[in-house]
N, CA and C atoms as a LAMMPS dump frame, in Angstrom:
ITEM: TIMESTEP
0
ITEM: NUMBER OF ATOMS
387
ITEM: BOX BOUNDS ff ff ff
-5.0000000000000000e+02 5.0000000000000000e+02
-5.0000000000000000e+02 5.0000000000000000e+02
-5.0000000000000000e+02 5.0000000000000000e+02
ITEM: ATOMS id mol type element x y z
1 1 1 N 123.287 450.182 468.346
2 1 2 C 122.469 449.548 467.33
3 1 3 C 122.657 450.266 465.997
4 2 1 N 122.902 449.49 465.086
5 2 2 C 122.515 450.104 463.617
6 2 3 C 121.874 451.057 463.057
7 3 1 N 121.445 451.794 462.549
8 3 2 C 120.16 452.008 461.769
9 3 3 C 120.467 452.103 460.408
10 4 1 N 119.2 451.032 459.916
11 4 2 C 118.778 451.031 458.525
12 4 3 C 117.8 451.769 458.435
13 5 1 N 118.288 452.664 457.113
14 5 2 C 117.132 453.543 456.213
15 5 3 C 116.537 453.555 455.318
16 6 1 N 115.34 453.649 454.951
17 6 2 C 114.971 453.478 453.835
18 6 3 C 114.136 454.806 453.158
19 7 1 N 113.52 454.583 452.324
20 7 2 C 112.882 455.717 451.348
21 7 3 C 111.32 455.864 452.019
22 8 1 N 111.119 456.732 452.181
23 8 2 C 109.109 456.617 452.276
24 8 3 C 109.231 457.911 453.191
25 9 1 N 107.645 457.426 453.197
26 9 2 C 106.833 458.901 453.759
27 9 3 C 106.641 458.012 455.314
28 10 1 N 107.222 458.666 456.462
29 10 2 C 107.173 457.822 457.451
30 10 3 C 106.056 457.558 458.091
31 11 1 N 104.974 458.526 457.864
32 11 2 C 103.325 457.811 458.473
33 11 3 C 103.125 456.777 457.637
34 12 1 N 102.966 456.832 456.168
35 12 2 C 102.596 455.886 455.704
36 12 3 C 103.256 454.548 455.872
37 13 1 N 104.786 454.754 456.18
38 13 2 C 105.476 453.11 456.204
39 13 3 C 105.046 452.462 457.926
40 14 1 N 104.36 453.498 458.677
41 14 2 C 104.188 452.864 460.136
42 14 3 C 102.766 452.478 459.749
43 15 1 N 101.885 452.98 459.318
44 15 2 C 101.16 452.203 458.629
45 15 3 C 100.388 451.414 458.503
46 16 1 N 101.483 450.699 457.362
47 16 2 C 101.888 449.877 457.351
48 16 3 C 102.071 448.51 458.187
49 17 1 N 103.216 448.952 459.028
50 17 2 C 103.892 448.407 459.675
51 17 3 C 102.792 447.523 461.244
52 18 1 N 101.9 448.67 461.257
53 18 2 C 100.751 448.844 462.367
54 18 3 C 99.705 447.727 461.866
55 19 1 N 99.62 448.112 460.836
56 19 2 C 98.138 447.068 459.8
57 19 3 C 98.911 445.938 460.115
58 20 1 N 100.433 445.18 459.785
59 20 2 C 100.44 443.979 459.898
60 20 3 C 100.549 443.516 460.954
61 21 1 N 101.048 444.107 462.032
62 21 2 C 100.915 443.704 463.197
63 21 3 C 99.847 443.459 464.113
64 22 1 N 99.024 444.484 463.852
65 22 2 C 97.324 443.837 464.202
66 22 3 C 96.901 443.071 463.564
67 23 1 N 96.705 442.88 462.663
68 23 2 C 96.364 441.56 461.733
69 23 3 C 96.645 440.643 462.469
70 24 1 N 98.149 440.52 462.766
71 24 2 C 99.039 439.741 463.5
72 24 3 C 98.527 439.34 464.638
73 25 1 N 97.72 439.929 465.444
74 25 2 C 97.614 439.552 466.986
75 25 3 C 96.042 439.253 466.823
76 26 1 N 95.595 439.92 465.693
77 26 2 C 93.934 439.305 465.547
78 26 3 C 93.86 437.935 465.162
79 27 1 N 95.311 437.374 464.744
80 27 2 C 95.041 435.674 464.19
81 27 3 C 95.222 435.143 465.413
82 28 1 N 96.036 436.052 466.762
83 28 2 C 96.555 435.264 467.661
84 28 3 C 95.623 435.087 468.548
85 29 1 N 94.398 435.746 468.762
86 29 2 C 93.419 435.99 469.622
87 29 3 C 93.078 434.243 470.372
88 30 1 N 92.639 433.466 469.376
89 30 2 C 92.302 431.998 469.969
90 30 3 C 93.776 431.008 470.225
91 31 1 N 94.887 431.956 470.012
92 31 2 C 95.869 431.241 470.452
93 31 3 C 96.387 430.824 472.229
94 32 1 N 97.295 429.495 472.547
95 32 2 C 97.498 429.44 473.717
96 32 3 C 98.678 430.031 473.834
97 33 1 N 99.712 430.152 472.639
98 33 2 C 101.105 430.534 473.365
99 33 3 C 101.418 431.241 472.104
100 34 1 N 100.822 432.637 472.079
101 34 2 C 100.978 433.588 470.738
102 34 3 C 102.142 434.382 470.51
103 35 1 N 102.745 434.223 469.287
104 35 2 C 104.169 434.558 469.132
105 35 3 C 104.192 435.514 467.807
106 36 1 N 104.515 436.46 467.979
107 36 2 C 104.417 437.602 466.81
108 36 3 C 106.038 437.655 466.54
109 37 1 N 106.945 437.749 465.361
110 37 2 C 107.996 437.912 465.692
111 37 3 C 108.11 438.849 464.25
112 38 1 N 109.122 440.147 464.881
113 38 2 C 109.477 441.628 463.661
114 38 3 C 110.881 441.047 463.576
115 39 1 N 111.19 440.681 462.031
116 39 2 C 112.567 440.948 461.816
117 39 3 C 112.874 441.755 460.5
118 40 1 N 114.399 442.12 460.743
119 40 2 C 115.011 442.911 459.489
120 40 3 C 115.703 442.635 458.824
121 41 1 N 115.922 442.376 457.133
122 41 2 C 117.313 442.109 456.807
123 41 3 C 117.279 442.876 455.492
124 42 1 N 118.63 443.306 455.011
125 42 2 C 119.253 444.245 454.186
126 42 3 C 119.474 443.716 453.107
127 43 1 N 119.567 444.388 451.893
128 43 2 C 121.165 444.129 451.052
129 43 3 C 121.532 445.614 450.736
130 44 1 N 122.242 445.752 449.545
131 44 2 C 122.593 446.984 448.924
132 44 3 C 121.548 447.761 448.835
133 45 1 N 120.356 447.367 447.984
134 45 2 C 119.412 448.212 447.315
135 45 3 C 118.459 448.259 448.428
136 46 1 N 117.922 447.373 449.084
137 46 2 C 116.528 447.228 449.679
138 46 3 C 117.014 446.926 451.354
139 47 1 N 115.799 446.805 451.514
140 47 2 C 115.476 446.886 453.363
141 47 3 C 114.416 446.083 453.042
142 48 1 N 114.457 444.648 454.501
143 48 2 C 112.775 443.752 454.267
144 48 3 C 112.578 443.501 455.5
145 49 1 N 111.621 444.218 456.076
146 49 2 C 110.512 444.226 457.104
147 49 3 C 109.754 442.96 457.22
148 50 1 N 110.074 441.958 458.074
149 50 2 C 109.22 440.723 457.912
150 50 3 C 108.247 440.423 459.039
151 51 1 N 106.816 440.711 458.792
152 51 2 C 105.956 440.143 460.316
153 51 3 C 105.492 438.766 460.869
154 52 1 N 105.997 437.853 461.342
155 52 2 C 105.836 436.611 461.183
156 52 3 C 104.887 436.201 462.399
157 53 1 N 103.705 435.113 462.666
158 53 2 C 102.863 434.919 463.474
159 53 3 C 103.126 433.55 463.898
160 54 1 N 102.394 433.017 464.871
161 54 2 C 101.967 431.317 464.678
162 54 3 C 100.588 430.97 464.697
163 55 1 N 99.947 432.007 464.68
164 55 2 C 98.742 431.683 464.15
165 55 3 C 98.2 430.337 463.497
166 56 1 N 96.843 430.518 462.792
167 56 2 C 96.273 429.369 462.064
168 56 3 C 97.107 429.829 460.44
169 57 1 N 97.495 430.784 460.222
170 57 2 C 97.575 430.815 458.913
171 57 3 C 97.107 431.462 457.92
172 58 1 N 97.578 431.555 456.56
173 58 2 C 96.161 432.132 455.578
174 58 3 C 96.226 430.384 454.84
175 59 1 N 95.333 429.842 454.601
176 59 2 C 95.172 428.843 453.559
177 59 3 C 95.776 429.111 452.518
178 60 1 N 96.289 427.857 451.508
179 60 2 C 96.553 428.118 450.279
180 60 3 C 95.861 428.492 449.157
181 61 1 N 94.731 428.076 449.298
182 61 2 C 93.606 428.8 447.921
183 61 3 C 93.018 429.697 448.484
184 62 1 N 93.23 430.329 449.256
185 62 2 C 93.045 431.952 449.654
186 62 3 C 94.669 433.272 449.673
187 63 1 N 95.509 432.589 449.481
188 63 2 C 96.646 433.174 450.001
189 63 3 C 96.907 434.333 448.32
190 64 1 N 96.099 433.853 446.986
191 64 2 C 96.616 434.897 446.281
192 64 3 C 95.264 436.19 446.584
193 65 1 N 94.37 436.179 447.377
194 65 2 C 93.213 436.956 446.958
195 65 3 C 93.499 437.739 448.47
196 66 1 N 94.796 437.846 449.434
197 66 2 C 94.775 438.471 450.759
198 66 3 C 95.076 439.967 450.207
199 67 1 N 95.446 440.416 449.089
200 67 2 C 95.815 441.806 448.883
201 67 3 C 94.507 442.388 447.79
202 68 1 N 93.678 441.714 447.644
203 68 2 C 92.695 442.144 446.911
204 68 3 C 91.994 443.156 448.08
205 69 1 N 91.062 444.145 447.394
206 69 2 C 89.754 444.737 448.017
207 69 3 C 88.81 444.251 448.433
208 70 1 N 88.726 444.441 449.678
209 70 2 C 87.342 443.776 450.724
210 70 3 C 87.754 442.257 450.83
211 71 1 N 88.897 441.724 450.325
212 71 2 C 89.049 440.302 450.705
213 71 3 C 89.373 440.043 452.472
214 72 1 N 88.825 439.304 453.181
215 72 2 C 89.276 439.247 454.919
216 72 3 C 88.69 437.92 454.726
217 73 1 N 89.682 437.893 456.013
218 73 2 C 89.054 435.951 456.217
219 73 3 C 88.662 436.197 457.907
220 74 1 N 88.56 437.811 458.497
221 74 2 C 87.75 437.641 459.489
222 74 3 C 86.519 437.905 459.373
223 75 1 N 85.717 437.443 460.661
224 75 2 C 83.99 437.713 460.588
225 75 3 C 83.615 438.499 460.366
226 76 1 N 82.587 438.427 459.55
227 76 2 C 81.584 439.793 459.687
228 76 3 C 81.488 440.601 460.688
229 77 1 N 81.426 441.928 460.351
230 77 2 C 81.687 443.081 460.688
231 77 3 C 83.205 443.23 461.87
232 78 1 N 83.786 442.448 461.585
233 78 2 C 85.677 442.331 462.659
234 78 3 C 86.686 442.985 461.414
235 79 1 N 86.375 443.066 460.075
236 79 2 C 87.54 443.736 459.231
237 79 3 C 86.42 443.921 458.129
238 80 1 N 87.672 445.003 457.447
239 80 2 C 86.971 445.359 455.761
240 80 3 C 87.589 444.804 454.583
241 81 1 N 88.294 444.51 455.079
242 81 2 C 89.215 443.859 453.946
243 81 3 C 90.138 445.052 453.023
244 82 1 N 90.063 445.641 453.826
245 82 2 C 90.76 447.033 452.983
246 82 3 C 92.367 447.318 453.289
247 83 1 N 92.733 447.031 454.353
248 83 2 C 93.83 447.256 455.4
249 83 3 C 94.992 446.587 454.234
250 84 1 N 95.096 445.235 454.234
251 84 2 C 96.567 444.675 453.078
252 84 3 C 96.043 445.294 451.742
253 85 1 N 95.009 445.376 451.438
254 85 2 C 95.288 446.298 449.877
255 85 3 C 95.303 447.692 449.623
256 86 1 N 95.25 448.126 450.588
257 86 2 C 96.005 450.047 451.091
258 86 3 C 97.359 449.502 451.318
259 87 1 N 97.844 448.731 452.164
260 87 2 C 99.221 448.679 452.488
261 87 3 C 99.923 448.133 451.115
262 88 1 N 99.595 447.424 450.149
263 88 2 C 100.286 446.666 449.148
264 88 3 C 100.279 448.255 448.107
265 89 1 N 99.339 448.8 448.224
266 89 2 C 99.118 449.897 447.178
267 89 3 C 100.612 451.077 447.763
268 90 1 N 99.84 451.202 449.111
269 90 2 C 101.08 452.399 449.832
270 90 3 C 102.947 451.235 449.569
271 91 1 N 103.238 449.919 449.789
272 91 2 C 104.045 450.06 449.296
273 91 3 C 104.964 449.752 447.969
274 92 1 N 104.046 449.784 446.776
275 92 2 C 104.021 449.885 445.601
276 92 3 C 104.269 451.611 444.857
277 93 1 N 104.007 452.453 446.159
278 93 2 C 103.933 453.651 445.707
279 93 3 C 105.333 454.51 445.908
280 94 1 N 106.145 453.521 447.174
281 94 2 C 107.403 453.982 447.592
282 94 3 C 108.285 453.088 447.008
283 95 1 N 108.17 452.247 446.006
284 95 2 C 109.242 451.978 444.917
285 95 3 C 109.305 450.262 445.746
286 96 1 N 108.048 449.65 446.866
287 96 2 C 108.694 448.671 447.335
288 96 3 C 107.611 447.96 447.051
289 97 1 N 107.517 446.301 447.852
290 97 2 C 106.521 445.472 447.397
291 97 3 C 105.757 444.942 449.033
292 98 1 N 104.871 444.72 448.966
293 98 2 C 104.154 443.404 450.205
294 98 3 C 103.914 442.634 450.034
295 99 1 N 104.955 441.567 450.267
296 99 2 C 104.252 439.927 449.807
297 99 3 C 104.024 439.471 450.917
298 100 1 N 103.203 438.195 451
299 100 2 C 102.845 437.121 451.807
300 100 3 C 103.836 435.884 451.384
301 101 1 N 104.911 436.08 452.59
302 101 2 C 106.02 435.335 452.322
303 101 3 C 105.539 433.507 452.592
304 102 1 N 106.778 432.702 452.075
305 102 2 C 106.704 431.169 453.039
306 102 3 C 106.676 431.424 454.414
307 103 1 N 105.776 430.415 455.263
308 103 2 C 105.749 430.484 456.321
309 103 3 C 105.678 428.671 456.912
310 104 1 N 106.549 428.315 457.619
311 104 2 C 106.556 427.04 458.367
312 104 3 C 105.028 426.284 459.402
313 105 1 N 104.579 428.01 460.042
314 105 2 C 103.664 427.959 461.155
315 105 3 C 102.923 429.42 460.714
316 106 1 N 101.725 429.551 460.646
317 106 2 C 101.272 430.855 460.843
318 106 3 C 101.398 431.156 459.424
319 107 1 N 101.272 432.46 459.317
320 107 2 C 101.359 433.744 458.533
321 107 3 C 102.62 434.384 458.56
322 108 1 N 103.477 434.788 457.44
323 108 2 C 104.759 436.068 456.935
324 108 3 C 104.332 436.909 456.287
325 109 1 N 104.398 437.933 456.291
326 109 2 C 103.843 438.955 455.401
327 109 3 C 105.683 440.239 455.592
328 110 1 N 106.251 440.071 454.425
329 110 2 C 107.323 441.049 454.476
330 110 3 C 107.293 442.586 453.138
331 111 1 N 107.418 443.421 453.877
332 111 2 C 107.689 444.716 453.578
333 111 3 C 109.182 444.715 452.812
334 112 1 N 109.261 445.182 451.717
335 112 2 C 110.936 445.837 451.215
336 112 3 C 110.214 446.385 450.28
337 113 1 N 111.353 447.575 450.624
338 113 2 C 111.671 449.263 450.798
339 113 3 C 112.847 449.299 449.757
340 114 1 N 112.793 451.129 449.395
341 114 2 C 114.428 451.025 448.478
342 114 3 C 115.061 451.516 450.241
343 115 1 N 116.381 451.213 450.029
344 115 2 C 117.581 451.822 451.239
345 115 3 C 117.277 453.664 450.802
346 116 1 N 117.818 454.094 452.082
347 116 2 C 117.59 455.484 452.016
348 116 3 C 119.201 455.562 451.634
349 117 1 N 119.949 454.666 451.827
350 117 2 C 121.309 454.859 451.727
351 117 3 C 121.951 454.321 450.362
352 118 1 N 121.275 453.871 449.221
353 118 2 C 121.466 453.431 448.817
354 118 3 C 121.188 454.697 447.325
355 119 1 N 120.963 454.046 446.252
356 119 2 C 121.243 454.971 444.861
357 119 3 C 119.978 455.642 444.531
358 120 1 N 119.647 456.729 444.466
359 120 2 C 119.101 457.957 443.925
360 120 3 C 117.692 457.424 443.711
361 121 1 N 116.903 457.299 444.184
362 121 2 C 115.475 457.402 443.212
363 121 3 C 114.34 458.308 443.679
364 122 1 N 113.59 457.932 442.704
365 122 2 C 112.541 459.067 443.23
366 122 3 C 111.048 458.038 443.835
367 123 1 N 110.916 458.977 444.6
368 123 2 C 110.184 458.027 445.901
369 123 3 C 109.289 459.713 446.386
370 124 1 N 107.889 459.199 447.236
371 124 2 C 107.174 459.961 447.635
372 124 3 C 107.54 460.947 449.124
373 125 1 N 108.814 460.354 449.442
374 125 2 C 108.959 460.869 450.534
375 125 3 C 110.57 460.97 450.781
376 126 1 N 111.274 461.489 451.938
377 126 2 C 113.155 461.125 451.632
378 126 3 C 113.597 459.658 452.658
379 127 1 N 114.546 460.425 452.934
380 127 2 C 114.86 459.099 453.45
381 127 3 C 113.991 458.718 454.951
382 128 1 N 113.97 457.416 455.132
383 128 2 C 112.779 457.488 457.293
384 128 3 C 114.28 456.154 457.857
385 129 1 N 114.662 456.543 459.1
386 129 2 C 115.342 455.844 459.539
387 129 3 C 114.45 455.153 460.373
């Protein structure tokens, strides 16, 4: 197998990585046939971490306010709404972004990173394979 590297502080990019994936299985909870799917893809500069669900979704007139503070679209007292706007902050801080990608079915939410292999920058942490 490969390995792609990227830049960060490796607790913080698992994280990360952890927050969307529970998220992930908390939409799947009332599901009958729940499908979480992790993929990766490259270029030169970046690395993109994509968490994809089939969930219900985020709605569209909620989908710009999911990285805000205390925003959740679960029940009272089930989240704080804190979890995607620590993760959007943590990866804003390692030179990368968290968007809430297109999604066909469900929820995308993708991670990109600078490459650890890639050109010089300065980042909070070195390279995490």
């Amino acid at each position: 197998a490969e390995t792609l590297r990227v830049i960060g502080n490796p607790g913080h990019v698992q994280q990360i990585v952890m927050n969307l994936v529970q998220n992930a299985m908390d939409a799947l909870k009332q599901s009958d046939d729940p499908q979480i799917v992790i993929s990766i893809e490259d270029d030169a500069e970046t690395a993109r971490l994509t968490v994809s669900d089939n969930g219900p979704g985020i709605p569209a007139e909620l989908a710009r306010s999911v990285f805000d503070p205390f925003f959740t679209t679960k029940p009272v007292g089930q989240g704080t709404g804190l979890g995607l706007a620590l993760c959007h902050k943590i990866a804003e801080e390692h030179g990368g972004t968290l968007t809430l990608g297109p999604s066909e079915v469900g929820s995308a939410f993708c991670l990109t990173l600078p490459r650890g292999d890639a050109a010089p920058a300065a980042s909070p942490g070195g390279p995490l394979a």
